[in-house]
C-alpha positions in Angstrom: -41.7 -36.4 -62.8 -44.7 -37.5 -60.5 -47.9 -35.5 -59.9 -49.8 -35.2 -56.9 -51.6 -33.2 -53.7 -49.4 -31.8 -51.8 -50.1 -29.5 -48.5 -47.9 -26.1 -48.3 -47.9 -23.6 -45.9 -49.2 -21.0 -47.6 -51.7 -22.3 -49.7 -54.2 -24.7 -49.4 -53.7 -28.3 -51.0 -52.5 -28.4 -54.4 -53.2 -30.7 -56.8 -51.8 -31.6 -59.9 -48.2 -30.2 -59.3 -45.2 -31.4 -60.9 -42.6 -33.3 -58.4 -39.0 -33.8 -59.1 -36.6 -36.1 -57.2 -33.4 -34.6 -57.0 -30.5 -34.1 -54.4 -29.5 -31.0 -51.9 -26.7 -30.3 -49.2 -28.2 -29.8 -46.1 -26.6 -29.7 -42.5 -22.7 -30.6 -44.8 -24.7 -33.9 -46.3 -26.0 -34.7 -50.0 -29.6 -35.8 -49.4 -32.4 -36.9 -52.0 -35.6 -34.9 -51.7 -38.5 -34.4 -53.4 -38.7 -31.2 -55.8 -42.4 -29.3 -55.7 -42.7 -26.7 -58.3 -45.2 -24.6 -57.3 -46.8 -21.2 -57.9 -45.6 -19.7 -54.5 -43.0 -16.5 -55.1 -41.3 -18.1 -51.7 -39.3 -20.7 -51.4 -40.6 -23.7 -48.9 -38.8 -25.8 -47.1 -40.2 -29.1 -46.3 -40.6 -29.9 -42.3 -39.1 -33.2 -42.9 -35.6 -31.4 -43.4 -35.6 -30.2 -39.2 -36.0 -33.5 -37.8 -33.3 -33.8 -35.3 -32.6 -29.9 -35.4 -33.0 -26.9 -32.9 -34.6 -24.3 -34.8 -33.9 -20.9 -33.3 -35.8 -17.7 -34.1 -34.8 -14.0 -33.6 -38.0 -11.9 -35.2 -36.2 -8.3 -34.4 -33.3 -9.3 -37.0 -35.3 -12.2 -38.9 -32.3 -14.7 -38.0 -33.4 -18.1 -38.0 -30.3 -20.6 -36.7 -30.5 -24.2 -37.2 -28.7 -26.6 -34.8 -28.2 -30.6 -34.5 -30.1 -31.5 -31.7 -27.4 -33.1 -28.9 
């Protein structure tokens, strides 16, 4: 476990934090990522994740849709 500022979306920067390395499936792949634990009641997900994706989204039904970019 590391410490250090980190910027979220909806808070200001945070020092001090704990950060875990750890590993996730995300778009059908196992990939390492860093691990924030935060006070936020929501759960973040880090920008760096949509690189090469189409993100799609529909406010009326609150349906976000996540594509590989062709």
């Amino acid at each position: 476990m590391i410490k250090g500022e980190i910027s979220v979306s909806d808070s200001p920067i945070i020092e001090d934090e704990p950060v875990f390395s750890g590993m996730m499936e995300w778009d059908g792949e196992i990939v390492k990522t860093r691990i924030v634990l935060t006070k936020s009641v929501d759960a973040l997900l880090g920008t760096a994740l949509l690189r090469g994706m189409e993100v799609g989204l529909n406010y009326s039904t609150s349906e976000v849709v996540l594509k590989k970019e062709e």
